[in-house]
C-alpha positions as CSV (number, residue, x, y, z in Angstrom):
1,X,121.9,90.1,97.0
2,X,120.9,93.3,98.1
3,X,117.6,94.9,98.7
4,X,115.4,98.0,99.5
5,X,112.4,97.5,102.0
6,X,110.8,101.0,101.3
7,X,107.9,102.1,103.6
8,X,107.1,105.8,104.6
9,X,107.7,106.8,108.0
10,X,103.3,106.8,108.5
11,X,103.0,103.5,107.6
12,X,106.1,102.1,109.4
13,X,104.7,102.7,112.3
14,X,101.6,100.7,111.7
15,X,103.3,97.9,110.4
16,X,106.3,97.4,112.5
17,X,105.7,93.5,113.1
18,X,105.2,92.7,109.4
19,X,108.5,94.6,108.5
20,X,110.5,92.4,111.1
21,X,109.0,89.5,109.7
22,X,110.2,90.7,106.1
23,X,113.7,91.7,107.7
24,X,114.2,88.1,109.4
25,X,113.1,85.9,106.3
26,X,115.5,87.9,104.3
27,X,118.7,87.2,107.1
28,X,117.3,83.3,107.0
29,X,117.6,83.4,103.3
30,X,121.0,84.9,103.2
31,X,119.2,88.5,101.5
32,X,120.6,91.9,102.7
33,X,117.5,93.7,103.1
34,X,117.4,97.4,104.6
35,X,114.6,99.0,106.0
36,X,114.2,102.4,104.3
37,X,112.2,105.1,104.7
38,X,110.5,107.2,101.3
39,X,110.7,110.6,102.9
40,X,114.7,109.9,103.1
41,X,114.8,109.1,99.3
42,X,115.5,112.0,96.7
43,X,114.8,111.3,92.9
44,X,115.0,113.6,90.2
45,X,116.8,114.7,87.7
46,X,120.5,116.7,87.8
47,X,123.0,117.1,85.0
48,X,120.4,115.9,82.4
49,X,120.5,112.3,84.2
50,X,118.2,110.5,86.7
51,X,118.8,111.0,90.8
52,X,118.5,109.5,93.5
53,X,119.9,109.6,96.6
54,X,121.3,107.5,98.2
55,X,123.4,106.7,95.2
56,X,124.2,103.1,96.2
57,X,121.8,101.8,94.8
58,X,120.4,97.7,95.7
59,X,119.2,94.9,93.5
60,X,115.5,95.1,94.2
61,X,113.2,97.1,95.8
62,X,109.9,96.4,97.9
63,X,108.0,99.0,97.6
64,X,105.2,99.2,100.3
65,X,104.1,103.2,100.0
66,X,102.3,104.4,97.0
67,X,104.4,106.3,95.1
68,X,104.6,104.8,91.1
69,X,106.2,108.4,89.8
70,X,109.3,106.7,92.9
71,X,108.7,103.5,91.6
72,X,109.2,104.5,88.0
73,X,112.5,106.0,89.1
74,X,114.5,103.3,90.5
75,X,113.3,101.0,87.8
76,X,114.8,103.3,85.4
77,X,118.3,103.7,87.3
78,X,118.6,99.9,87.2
79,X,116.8,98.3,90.2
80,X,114.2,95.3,90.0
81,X,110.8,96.9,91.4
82,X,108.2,95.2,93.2
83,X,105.3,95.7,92.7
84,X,106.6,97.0,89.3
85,X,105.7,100.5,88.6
86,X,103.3,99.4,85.4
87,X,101.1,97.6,88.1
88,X,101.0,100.4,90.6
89,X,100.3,103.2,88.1
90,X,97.0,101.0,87.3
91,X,96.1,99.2,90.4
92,X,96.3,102.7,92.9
93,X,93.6,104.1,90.7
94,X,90.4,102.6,90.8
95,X,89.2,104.3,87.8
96,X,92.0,102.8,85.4
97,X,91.7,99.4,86.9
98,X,88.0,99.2,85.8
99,X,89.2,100.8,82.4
100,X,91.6,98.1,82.1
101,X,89.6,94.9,83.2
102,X,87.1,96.0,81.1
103,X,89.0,96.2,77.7
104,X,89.3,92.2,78.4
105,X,85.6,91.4,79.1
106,X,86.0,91.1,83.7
107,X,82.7,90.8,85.2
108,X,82.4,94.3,87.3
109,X,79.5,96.2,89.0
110,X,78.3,98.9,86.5
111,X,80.7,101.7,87.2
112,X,80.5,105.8,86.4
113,X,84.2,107.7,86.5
114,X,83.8,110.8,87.3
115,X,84.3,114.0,90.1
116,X,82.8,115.4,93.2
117,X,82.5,118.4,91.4
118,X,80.6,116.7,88.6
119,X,78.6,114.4,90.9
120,X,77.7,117.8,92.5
121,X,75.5,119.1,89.6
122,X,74.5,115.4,88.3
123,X,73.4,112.2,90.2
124,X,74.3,109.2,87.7
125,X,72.0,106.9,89.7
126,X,69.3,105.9,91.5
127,X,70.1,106.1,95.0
128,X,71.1,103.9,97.0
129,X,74.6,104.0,95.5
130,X,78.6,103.8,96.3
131,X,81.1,106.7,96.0
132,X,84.9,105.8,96.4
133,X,88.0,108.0,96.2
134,X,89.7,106.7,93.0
135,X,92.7,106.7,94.9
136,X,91.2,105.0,98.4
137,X,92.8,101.8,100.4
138,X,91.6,99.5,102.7
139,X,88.0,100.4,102.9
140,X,88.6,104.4,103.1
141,X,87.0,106.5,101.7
142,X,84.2,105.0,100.6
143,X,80.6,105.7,101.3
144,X,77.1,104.4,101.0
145,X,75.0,107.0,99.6
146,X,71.0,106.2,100.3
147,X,70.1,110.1,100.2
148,X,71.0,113.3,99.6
149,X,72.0,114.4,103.2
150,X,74.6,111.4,103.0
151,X,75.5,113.0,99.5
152,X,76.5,115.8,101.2
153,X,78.8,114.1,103.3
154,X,80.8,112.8,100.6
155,X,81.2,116.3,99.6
156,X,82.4,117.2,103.1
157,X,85.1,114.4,103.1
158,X,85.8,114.4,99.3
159,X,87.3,116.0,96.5
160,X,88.9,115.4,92.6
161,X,88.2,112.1,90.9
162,X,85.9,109.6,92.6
163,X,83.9,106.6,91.1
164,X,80.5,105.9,91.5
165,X,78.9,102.1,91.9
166,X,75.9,100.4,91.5
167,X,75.3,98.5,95.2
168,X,76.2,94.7,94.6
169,X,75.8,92.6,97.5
170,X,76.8,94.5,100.9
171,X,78.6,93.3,104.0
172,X,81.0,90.4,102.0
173,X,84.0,90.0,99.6
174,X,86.9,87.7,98.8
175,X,90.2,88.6,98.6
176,X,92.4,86.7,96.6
177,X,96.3,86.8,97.1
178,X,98.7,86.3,94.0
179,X,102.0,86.2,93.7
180,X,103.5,86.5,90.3
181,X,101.2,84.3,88.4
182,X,100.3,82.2,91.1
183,X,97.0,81.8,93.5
184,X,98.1,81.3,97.1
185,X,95.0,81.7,98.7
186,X,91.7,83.1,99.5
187,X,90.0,84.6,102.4
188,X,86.0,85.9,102.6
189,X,86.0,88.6,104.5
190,X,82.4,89.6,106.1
191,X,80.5,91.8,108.1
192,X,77.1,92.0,110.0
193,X,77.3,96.2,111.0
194,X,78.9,97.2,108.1
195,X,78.4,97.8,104.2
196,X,82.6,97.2,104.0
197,X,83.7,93.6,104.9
198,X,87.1,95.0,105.2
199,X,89.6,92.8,108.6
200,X,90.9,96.3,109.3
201,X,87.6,97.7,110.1
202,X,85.9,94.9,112.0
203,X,84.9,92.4,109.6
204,X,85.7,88.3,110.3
205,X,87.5,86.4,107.8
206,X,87.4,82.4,106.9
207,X,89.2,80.4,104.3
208,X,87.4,80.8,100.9
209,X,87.9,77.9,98.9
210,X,87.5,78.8,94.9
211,X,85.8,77.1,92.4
212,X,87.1,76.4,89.0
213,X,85.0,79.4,87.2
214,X,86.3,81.5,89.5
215,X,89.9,80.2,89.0
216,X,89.8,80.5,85.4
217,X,88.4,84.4,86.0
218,X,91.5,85.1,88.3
219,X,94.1,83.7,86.0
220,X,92.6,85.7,83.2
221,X,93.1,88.8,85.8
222,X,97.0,87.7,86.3
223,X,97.3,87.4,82.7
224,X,97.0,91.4,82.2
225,X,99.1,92.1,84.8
226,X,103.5,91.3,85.8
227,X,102.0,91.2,89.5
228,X,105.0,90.6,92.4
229,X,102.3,90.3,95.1
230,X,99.2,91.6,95.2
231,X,95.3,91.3,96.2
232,X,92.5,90.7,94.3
233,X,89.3,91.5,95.3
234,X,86.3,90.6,94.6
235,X,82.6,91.1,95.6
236,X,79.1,89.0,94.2
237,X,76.2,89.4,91.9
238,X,72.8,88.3,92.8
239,X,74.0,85.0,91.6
240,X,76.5,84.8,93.9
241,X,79.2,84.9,91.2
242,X,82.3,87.3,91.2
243,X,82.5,90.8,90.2
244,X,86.0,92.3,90.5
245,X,86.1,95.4,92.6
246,X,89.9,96.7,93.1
247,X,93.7,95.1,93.4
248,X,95.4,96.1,96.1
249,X,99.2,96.6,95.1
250,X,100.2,97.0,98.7
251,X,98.6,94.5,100.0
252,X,98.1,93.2,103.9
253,X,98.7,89.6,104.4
254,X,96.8,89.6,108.1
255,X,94.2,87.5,107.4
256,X,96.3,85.2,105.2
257,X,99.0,84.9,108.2
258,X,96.1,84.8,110.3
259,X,94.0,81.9,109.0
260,X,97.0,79.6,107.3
261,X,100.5,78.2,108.0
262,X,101.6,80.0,104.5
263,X,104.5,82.1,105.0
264,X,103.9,84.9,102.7
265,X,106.5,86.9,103.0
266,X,109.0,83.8,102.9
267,X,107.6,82.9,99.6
268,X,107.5,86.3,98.8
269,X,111.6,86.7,98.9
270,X,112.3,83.7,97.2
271,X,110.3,84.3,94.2
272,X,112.3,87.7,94.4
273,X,115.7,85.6,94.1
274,X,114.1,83.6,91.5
275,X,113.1,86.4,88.8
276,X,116.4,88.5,89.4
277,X,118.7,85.1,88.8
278,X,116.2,84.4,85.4
């Protein structure tokens, strides 16, 4: 069995020890698995048929850049995509996730989808409030607005589609790890200096352990999606109960690694096998 571990040449280089890790779980398993890098993929279109290039094309692909429109490609010239191109499309826009979960009823914070350019000439809400880049990761991108002066500065730093937030609680979320239709774990992530609990900007993480409400929310997440892996995050209401904020289709398993003896990525590959052997 042979396999794509796609990354773009930015991201490689932050993420070098993870993609051995992925590289030697696949040799222990008896998986072929190359590194490749996005910017040295071509896809498009020649002699009325789909491209890309390289032509030898593998069995699966692991796709950890964000790139659906790539995504959509290989899955249409035959290869097994994960995260599949259907879950990036949704989950790398925060606007269309919210759209989504809220067709089936997910508890969210109250949530306005609009631009900078609209937000501009027409504050939705009371201040204090949050402003995100629809298409921000890992805690980027994402501001606090308590006035006008820090209004501005979301201007300065953003532009195009944005959503803007009621404040739920500040400083603490969980993030929930699936693969395909299956919890693995949960981590609360926290923070005492910042209004982001986010592991890559400072914030400390424990072992969440869930409750049976909150299981029964996250399976009815699952249910919507054909995840591969993904994080699911969540933040809480004033009763402490869990709102859904974003699902990260590229998701870091740090904290997981971190805080646990699960191997992830290990799990990760042999689920792989499993669905393309179905």
């Amino acid at each position: 069995m042979k396999g794509w571990l796609i990354y773009t040449k930015e991201r490689a280089k932050a993420n070098g020890k993870f993609i051995e890790w992925f590289l030697q779980e696949a040799r222990t398993l008896g998986i072929q698995l190359e590194l490749k890098m996005r910017e040295d993929i071509l896809i498009g279109v020649q002699d009325n048929q789909l491209y890309v290039y390289p032509a030898s094309l593998p069995d699966f692909a692991v796709v950890r850049c964000i790139d659906p429109l790539f995504s959509k490609q290989l899955q249409l010239a035959g290869v097994a995509v994960f995260n599949p191109p259907e879950v990036a499309e949704i989950t790398n826009d925060k606007a269309r996730t919210h759209q989504l979960l809220a067709e089936h009823n997910i508890p969210m914070v109250d949530t306005i989808f609009t631009t900078t350019e609209r937000l501009a000439h027409h504050v939705p809400l009371a201040y204090p409030f949050i402003v995100k880049d629809v298409n921000g990761h890992g805690g980027k991108n994402v501001f606090k607005v308590e006035n006008k002066i820090d209004l501005q500065a979301v201007f300065k730093n953003l532009t195009g589609d944005i959503i803007v937030q009621k404040l739920a609680q500040q400083g603490k979320d969980v993030r929930v790890y699936v693969l395909g239709k299956e919890i693995i774990g949960a981590v609360l992530r926290s923070s005492s200096n910042d209004f982001r609990s986010n592991y890559t900007l400072g914030g400390k993480a424990e072992i969440y352990v869930l409750n049976e409400k909150e299981r029964a929310l996250i399976k009815k997440i699952i249910s919507l999606f054909d995840f591969g892996l993904v994080g699911i995050d969540f933040i809480f209401n004033e009763k402490n109960n869990f709102l859904c904020n974003e699902i990260e289709d590229v998701v870091g398993c740090r904290t997981l690694s971190t805080l646990t003896d699960i191997n992830i990525v290990q799990r990760y590959l042999i689920w792989i096998k499993k669905m393309l052997h179905q």
